[in-house]
mmCIF file of the N, C-alpha and C atoms, coordinates in Angstrom:
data_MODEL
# 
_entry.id   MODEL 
# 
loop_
_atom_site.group_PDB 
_atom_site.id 
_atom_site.type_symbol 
_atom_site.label_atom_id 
_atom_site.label_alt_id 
_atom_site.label_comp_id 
_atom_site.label_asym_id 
_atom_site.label_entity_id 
_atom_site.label_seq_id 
_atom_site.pdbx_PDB_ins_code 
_atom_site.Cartn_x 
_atom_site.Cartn_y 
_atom_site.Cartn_z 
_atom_site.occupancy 
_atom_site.B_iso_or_equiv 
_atom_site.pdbx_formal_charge 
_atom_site.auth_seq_id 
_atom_site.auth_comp_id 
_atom_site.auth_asym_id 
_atom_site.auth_atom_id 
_atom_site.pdbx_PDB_model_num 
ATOM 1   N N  . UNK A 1 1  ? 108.539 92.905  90.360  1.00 0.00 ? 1  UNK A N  1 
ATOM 2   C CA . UNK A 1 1  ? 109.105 93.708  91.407  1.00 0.00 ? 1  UNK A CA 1 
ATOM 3   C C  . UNK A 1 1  ? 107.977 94.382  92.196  1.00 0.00 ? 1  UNK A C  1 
ATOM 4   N N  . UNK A 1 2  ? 108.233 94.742  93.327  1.00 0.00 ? 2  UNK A N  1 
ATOM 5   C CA . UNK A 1 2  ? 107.420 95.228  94.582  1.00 0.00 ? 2  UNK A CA 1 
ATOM 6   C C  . UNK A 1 2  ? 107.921 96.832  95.304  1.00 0.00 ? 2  UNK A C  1 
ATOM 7   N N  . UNK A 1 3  ? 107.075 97.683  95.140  1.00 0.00 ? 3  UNK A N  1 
ATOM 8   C CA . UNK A 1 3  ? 107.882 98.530  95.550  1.00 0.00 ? 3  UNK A CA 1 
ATOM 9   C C  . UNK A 1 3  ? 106.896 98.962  96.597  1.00 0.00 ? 3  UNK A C  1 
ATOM 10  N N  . UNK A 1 4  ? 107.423 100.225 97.475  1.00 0.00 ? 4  UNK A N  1 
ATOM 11  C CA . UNK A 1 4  ? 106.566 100.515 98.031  1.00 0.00 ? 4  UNK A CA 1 
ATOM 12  C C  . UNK A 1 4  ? 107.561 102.351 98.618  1.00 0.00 ? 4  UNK A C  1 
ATOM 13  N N  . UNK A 1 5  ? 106.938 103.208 98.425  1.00 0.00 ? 5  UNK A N  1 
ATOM 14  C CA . UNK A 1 5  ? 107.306 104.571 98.136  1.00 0.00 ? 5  UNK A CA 1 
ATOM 15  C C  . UNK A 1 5  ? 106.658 105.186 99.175  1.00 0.00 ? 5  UNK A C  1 
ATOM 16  N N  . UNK A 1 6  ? 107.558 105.750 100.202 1.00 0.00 ? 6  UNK A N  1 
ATOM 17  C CA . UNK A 1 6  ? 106.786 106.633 101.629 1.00 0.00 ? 6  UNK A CA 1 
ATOM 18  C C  . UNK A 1 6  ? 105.260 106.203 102.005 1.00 0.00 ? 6  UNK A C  1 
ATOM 19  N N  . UNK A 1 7  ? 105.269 104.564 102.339 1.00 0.00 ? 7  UNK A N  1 
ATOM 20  C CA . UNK A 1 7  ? 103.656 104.186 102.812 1.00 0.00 ? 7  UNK A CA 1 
ATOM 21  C C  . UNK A 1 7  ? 103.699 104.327 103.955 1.00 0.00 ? 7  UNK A C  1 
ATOM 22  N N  . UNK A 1 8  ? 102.460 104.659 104.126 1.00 0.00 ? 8  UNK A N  1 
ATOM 23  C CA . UNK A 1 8  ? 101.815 104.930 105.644 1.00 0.00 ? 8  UNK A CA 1 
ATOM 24  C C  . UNK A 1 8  ? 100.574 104.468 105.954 1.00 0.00 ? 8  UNK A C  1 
ATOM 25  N N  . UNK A 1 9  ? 100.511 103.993 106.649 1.00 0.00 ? 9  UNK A N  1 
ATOM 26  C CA . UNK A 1 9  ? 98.964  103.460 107.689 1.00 0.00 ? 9  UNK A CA 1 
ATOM 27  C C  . UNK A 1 9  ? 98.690  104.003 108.942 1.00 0.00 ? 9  UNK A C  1 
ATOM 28  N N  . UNK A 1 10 ? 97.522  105.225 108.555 1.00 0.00 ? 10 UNK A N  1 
ATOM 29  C CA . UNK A 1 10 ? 96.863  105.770 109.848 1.00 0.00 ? 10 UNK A CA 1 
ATOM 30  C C  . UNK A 1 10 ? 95.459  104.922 110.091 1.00 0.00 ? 10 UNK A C  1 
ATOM 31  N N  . UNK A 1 11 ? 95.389  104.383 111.066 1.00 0.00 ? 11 UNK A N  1 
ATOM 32  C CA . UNK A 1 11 ? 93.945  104.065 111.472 1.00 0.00 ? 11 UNK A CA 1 
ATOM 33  C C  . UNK A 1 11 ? 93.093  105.152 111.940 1.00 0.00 ? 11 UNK A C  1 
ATOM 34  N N  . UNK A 1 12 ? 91.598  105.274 111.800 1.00 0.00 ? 12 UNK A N  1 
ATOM 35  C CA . UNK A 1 12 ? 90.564  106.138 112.472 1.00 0.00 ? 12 UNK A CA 1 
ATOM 36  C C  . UNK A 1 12 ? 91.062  106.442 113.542 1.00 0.00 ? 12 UNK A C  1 
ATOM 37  N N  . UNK A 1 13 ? 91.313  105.348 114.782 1.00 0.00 ? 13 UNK A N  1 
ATOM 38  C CA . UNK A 1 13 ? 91.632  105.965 116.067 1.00 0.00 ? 13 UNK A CA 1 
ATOM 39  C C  . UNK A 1 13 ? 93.148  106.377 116.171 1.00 0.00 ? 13 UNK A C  1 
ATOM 40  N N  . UNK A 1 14 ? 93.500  106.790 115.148 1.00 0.00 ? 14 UNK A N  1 
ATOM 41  C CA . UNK A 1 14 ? 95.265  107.707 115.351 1.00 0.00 ? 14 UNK A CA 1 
ATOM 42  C C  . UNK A 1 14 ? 96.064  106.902 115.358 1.00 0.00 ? 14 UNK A C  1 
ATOM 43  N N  . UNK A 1 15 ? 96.141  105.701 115.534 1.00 0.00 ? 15 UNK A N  1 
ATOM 44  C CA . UNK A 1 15 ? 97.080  104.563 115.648 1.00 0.00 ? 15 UNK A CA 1 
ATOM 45  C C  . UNK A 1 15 ? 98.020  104.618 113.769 1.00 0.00 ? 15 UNK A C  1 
ATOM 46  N N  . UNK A 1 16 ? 99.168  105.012 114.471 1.00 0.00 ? 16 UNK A N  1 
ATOM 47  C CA . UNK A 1 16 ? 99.980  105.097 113.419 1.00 0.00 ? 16 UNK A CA 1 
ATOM 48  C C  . UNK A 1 16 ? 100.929 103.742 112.819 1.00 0.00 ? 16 UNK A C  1 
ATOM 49  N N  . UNK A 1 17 ? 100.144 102.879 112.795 1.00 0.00 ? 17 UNK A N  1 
ATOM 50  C CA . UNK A 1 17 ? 100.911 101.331 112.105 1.00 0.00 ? 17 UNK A CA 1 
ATOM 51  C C  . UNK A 1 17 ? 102.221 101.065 111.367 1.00 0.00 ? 17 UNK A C  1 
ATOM 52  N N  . UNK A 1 18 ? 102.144 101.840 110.174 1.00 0.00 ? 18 UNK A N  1 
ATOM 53  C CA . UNK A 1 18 ? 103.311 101.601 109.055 1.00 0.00 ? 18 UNK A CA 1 
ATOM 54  C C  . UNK A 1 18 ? 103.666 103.386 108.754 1.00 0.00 ? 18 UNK A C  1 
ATOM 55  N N  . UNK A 1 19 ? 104.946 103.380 108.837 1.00 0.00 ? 19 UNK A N  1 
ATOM 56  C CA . UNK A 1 19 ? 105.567 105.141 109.044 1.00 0.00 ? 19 UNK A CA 1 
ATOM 57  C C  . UNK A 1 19 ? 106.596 105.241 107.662 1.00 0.00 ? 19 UNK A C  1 
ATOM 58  N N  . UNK A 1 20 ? 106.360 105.415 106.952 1.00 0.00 ? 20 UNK A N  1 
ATOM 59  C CA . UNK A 1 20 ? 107.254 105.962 105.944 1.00 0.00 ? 20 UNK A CA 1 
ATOM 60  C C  . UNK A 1 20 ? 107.825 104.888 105.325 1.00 0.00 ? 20 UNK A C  1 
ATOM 61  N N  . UNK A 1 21 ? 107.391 103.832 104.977 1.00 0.00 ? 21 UNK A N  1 
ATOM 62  C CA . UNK A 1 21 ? 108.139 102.339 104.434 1.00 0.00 ? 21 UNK A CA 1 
ATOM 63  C C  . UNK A 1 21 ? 108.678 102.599 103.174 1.00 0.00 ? 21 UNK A C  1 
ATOM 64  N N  . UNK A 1 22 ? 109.704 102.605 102.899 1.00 0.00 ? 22 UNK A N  1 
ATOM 65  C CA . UNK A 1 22 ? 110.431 102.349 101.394 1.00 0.00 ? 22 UNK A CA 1 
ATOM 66  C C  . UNK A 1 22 ? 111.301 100.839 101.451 1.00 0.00 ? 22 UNK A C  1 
ATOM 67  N N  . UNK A 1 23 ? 110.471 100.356 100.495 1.00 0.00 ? 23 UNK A N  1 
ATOM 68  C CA . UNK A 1 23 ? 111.073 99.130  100.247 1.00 0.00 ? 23 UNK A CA 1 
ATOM 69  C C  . UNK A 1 23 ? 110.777 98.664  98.256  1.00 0.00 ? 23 UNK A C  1 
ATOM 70  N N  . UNK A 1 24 ? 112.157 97.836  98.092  1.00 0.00 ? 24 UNK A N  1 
ATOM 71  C CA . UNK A 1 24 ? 112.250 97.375  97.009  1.00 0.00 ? 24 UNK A CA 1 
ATOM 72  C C  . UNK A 1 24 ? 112.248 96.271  97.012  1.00 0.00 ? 24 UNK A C  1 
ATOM 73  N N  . UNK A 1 25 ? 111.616 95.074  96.026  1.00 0.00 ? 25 UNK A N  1 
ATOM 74  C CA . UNK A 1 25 ? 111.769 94.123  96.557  1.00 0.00 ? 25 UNK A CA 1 
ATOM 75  C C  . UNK A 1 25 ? 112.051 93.416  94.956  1.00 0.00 ? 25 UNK A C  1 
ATOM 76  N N  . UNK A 1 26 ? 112.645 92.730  94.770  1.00 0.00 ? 26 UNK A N  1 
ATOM 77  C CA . UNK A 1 26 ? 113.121 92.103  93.414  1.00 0.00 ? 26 UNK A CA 1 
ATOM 78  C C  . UNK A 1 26 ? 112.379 90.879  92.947  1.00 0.00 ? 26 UNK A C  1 
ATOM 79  N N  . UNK A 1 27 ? 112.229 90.201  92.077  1.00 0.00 ? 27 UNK A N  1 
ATOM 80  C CA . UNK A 1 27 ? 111.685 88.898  91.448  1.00 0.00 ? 27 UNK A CA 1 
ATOM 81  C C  . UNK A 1 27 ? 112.949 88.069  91.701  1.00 0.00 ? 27 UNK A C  1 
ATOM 82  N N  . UNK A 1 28 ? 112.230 86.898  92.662  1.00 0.00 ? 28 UNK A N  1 
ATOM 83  C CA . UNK A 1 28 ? 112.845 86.022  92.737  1.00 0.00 ? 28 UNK A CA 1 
ATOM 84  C C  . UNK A 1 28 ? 113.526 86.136  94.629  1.00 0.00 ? 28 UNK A C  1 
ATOM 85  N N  . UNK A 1 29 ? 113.885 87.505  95.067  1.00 0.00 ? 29 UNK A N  1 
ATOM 86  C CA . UNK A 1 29 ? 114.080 87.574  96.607  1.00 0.00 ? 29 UNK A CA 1 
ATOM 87  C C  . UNK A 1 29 ? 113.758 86.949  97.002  1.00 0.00 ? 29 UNK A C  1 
ATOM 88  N N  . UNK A 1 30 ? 114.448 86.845  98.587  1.00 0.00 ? 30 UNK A N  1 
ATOM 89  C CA . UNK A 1 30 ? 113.311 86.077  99.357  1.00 0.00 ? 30 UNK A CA 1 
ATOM 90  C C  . UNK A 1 30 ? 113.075 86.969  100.648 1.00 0.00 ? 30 UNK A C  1 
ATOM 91  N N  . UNK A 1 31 ? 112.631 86.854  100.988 1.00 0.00 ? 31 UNK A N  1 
ATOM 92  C CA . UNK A 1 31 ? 112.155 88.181  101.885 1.00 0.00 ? 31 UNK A CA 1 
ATOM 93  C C  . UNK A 1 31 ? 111.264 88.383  103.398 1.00 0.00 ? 31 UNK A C  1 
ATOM 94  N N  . UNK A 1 32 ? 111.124 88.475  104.225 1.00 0.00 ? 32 UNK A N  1 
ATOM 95  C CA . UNK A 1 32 ? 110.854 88.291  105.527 1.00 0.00 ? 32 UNK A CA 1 
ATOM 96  C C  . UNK A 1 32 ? 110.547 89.609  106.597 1.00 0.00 ? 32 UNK A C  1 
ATOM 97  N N  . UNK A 1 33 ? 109.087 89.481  107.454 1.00 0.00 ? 33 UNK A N  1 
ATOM 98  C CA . UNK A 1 33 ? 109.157 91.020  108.002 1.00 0.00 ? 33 UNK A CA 1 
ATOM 99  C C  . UNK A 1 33 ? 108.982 90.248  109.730 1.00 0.00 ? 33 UNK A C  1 
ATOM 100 N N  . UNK A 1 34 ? 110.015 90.910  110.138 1.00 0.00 ? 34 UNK A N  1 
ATOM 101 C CA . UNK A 1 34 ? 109.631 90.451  111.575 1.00 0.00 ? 34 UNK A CA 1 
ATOM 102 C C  . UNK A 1 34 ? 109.483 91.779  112.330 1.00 0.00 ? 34 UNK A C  1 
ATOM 103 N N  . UNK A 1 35 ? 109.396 92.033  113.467 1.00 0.00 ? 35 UNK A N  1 
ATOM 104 C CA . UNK A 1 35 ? 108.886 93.006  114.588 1.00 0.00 ? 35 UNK A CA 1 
ATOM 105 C C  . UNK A 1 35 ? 108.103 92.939  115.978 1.00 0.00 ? 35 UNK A C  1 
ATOM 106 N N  . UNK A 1 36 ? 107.798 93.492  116.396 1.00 0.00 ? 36 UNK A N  1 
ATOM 107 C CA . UNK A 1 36 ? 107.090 93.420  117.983 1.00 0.00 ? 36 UNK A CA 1 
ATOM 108 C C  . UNK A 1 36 ? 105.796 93.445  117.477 1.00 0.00 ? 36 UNK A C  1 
ATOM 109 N N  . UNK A 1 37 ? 104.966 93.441  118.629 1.00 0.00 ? 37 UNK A N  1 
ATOM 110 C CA . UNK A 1 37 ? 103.257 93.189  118.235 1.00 0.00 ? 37 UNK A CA 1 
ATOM 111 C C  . UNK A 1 37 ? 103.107 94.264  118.159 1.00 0.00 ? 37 UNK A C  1 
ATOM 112 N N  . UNK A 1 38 ? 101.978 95.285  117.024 1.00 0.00 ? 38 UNK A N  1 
ATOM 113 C CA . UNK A 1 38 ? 101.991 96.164  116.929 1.00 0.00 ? 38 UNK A CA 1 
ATOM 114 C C  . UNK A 1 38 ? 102.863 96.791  116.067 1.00 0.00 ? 38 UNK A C  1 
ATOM 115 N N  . UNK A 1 39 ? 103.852 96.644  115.502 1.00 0.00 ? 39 UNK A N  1 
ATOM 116 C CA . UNK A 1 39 ? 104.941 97.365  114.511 1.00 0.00 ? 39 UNK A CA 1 
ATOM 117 C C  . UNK A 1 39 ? 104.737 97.341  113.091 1.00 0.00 ? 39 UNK A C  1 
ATOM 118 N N  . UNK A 1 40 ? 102.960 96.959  112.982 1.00 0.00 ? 40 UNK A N  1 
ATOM 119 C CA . UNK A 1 40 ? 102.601 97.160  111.673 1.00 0.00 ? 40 UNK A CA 1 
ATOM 120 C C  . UNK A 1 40 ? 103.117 95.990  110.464 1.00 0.00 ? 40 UNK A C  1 
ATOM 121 N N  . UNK A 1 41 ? 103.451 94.597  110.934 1.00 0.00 ? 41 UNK A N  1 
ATOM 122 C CA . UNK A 1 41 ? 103.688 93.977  110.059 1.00 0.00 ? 41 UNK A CA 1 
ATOM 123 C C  . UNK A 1 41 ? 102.524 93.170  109.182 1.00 0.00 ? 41 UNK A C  1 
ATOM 124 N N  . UNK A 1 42 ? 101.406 93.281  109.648 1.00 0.00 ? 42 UNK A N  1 
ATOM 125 C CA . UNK A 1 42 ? 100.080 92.634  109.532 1.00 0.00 ? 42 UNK A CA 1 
ATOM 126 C C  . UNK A 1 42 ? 99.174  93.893  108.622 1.00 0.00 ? 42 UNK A C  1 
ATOM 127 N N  . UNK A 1 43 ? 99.715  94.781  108.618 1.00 0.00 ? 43 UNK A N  1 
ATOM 128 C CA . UNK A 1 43 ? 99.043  95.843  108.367 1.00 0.00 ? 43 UNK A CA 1 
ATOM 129 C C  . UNK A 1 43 ? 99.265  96.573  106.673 1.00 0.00 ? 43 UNK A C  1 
ATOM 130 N N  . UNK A 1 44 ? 101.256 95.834  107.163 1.00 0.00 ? 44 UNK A N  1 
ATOM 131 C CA . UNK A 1 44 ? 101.482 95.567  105.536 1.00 0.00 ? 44 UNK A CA 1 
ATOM 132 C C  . UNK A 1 44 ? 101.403 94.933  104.605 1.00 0.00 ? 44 UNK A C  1 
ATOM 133 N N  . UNK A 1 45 ? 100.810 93.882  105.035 1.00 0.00 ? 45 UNK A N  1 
ATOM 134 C CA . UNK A 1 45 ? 100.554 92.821  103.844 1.00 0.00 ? 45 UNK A CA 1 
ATOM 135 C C  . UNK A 1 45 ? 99.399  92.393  103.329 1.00 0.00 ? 45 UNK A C  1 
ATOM 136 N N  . UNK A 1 46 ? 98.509  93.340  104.579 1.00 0.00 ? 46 UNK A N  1 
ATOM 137 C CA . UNK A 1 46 ? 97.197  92.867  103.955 1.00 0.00 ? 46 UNK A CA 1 
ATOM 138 C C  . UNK A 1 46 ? 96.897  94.768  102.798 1.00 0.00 ? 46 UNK A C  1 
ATOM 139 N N  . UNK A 1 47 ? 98.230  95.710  102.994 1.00 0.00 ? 47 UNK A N  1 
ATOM 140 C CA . UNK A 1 47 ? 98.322  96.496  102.032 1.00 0.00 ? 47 UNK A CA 1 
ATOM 141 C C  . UNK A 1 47 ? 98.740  96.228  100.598 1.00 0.00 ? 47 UNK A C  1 
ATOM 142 N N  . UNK A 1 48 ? 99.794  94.960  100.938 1.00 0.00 ? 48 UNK A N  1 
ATOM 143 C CA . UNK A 1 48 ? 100.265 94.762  99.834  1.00 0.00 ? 48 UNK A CA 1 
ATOM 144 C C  . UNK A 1 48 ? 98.880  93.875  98.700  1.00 0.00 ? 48 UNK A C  1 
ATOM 145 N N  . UNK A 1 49 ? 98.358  93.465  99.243  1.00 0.00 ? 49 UNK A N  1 
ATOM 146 C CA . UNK A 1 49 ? 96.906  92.236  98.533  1.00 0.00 ? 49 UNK A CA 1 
ATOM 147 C C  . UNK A 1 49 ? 95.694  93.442  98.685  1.00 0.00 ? 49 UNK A C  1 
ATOM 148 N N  . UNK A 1 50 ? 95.937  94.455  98.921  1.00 0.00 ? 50 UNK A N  1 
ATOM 149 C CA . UNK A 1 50 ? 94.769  95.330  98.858  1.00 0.00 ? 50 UNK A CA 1 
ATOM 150 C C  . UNK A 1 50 ? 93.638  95.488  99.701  1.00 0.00 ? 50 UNK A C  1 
ATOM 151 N N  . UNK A 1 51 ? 93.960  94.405  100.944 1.00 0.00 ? 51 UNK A N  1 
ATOM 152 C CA . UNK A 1 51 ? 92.523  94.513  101.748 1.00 0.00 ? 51 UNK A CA 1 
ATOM 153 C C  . UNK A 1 51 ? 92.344  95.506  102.643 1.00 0.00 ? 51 UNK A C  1 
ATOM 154 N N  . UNK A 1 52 ? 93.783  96.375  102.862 1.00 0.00 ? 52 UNK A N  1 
ATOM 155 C CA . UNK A 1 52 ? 93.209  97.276  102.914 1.00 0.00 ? 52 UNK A CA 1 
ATOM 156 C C  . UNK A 1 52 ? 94.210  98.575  102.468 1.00 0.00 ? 52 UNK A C  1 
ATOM 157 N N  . UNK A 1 53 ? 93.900  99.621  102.522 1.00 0.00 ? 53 UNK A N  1 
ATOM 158 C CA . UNK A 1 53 ? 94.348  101.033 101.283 1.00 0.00 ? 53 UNK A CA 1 
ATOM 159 C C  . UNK A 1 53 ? 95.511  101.654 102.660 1.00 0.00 ? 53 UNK A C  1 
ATOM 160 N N  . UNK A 1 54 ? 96.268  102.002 102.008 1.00 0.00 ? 54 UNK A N  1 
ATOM 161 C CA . UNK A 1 54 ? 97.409  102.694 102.563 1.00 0.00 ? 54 UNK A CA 1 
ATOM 162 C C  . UNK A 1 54 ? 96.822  104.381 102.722 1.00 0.00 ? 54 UNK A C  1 
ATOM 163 N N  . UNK A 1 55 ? 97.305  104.604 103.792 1.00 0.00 ? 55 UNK A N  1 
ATOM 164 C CA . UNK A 1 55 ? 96.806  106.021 104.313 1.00 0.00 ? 55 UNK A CA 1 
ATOM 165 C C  . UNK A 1 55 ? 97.597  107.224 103.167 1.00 0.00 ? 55 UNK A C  1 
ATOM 166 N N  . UNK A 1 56 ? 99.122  107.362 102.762 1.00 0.00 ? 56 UNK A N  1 
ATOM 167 C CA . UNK A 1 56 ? 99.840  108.204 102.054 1.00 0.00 ? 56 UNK A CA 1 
ATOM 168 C C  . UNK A 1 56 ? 100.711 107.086 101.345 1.00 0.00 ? 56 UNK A C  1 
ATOM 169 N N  . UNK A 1 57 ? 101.537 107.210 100.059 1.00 0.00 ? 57 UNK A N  1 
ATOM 170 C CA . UNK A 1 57 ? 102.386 106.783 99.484  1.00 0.00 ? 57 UNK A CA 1 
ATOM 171 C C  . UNK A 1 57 ? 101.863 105.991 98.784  1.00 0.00 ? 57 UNK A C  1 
ATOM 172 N N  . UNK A 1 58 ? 102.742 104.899 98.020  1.00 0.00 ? 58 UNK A N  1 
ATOM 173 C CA . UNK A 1 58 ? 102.712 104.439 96.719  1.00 0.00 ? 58 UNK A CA 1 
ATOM 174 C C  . UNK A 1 58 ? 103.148 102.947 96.880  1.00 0.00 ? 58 UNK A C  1 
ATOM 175 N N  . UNK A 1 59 ? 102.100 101.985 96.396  1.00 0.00 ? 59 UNK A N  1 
ATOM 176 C CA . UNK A 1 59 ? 102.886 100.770 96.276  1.00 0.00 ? 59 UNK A CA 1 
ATOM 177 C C  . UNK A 1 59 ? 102.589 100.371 94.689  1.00 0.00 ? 59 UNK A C  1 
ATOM 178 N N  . UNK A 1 60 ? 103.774 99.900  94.589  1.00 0.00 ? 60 UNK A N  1 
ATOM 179 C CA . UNK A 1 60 ? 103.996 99.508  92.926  1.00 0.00 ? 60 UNK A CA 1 
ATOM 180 C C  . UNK A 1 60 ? 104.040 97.714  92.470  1.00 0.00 ? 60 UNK A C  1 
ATOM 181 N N  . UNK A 1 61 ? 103.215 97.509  91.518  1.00 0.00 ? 61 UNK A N  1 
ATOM 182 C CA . UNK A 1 61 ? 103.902 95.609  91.363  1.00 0.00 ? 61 UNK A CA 1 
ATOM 183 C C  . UNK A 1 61 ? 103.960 95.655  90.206  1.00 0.00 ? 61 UNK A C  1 
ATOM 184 N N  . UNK A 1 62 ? 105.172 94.987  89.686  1.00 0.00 ? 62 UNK A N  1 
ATOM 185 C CA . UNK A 1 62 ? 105.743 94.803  88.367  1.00 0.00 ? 62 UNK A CA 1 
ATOM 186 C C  . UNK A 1 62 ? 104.882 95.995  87.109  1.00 0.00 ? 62 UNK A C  1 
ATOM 187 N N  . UNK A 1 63 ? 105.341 97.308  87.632  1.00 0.00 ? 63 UNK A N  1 
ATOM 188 C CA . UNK A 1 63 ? 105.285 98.585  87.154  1.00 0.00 ? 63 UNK A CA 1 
ATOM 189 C C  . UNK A 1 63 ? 103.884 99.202  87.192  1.00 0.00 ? 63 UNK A C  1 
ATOM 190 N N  . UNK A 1 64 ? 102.766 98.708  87.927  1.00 0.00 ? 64 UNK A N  1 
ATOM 191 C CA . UNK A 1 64 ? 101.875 99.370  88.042  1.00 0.00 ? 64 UNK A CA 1 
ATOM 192 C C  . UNK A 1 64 ? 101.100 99.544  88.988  1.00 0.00 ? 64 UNK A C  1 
ATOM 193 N N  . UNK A 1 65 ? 100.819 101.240 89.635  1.00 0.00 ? 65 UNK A N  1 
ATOM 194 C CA . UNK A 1 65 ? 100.509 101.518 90.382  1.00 0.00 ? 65 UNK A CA 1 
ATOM 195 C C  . UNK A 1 65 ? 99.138  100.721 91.355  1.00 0.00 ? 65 UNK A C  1 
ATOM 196 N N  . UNK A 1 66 ? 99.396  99.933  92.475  1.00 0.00 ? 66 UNK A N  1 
ATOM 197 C CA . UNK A 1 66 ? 98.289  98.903  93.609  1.00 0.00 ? 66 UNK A CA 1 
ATOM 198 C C  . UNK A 1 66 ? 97.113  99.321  92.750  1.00 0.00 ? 66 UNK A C  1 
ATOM 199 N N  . UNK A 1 67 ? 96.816  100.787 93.655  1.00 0.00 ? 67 UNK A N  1 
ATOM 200 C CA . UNK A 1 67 ? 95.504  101.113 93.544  1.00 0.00 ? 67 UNK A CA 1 
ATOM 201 C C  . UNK A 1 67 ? 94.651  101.361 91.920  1.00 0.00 ? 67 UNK A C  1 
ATOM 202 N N  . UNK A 1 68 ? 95.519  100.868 90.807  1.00 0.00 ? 68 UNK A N  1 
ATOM 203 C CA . UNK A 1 68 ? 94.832  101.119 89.678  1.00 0.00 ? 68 UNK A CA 1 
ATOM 204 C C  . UNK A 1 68 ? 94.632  99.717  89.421  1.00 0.00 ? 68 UNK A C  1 
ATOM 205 N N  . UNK A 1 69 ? 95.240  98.627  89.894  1.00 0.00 ? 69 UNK A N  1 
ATOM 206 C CA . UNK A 1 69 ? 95.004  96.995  89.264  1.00 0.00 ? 69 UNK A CA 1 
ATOM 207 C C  . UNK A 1 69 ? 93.327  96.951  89.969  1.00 0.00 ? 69 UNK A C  1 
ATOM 208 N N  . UNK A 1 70 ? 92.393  96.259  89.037  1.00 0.00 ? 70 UNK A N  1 
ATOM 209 C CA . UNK A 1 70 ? 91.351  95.226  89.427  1.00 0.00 ? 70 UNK A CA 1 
ATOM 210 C C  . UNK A 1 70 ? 91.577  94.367  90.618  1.00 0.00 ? 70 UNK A C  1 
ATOM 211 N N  . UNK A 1 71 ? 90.716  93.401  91.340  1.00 0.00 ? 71 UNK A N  1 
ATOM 212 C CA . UNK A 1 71 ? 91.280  92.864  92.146  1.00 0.00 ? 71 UNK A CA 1 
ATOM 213 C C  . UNK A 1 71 ? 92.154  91.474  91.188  1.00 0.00 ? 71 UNK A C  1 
ATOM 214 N N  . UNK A 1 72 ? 91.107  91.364  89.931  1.00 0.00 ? 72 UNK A N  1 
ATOM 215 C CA . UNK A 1 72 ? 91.625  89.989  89.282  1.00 0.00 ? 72 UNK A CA 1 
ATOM 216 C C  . UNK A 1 72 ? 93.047  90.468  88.377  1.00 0.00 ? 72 UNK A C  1 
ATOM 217 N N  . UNK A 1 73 ? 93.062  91.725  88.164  1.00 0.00 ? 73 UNK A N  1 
ATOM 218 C CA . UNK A 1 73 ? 94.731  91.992  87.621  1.00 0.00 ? 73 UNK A CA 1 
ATOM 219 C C  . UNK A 1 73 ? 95.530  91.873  88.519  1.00 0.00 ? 73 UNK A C  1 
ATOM 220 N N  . UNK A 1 74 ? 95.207  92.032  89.980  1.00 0.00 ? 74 UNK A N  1 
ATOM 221 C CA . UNK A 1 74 ? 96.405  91.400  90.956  1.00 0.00 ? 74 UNK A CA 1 
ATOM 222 C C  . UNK A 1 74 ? 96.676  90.423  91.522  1.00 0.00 ? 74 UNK A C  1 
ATOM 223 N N  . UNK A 1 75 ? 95.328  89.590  90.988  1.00 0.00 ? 75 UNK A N  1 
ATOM 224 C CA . UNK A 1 75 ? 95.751  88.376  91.119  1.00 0.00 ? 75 UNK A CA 1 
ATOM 225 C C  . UNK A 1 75 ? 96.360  87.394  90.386  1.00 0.00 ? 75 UNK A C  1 
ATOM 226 N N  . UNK A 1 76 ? 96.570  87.935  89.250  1.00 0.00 ? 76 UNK A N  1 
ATOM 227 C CA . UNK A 1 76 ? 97.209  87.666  87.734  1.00 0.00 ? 76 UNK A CA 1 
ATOM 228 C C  . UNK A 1 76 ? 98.713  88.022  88.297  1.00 0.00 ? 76 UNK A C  1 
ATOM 229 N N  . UNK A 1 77 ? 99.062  88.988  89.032  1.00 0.00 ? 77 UNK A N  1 
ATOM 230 C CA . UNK A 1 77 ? 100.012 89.016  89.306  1.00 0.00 ? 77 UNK A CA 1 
ATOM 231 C C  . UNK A 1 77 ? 101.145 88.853  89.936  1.00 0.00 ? 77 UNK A C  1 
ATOM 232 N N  . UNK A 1 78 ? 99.749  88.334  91.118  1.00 0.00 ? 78 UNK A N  1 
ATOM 233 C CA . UNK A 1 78 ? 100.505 87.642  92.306  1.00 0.00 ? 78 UNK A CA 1 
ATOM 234 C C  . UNK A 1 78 ? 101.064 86.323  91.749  1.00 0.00 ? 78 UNK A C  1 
ATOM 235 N N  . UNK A 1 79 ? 100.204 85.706  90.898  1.00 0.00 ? 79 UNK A N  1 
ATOM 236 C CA . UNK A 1 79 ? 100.402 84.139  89.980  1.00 0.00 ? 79 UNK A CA 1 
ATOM 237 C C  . UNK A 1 79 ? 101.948 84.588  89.509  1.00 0.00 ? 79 UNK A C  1 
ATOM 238 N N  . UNK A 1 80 ? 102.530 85.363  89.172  1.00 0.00 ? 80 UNK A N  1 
ATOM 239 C CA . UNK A 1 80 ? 103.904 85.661  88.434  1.00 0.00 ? 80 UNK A CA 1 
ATOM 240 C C  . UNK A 1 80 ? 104.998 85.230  89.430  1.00 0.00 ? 80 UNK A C  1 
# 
């Protein structure tokens, strides 16, 4: 499972990308982000793989907190 708990993405220059995202996402979903250019969909996924760090909030994968996995424990997990 995938969670993701009041995330936010501020860039340096104020650009406010991703605003308060709560999302759950289940094993096995299937799942899809569409939006306008700019609406931060690019911004979330390279949050979700870690490349880059969420400004506030919490993303979770199969019960443990992003920012505490290794890069190779999330990639162990992405394999799941």
């Amino acid at each position: 499972m995938i969670q993701l708990k009041h995330v936010n993405k501020i860039y340096n220059n104020g650009f406010h990308a991703v605003k308060d995202i709560n999302l759950e996402i289940q094993k096995g979903d299937i799942f899809g982000i569409i939006g306008l250019s700019g609406a931060g969909k690019s911004s979330l996924i390279r949050m979700l793989n870690r490349l880059e760090e969420a400004s506030s909030g919490e993303i979770w994968i199969e019960g443990s907190p992003i920012h505490s996995l290794s890069k190779q424990e999330l990639l162990e997990k992405r394999k799941k």
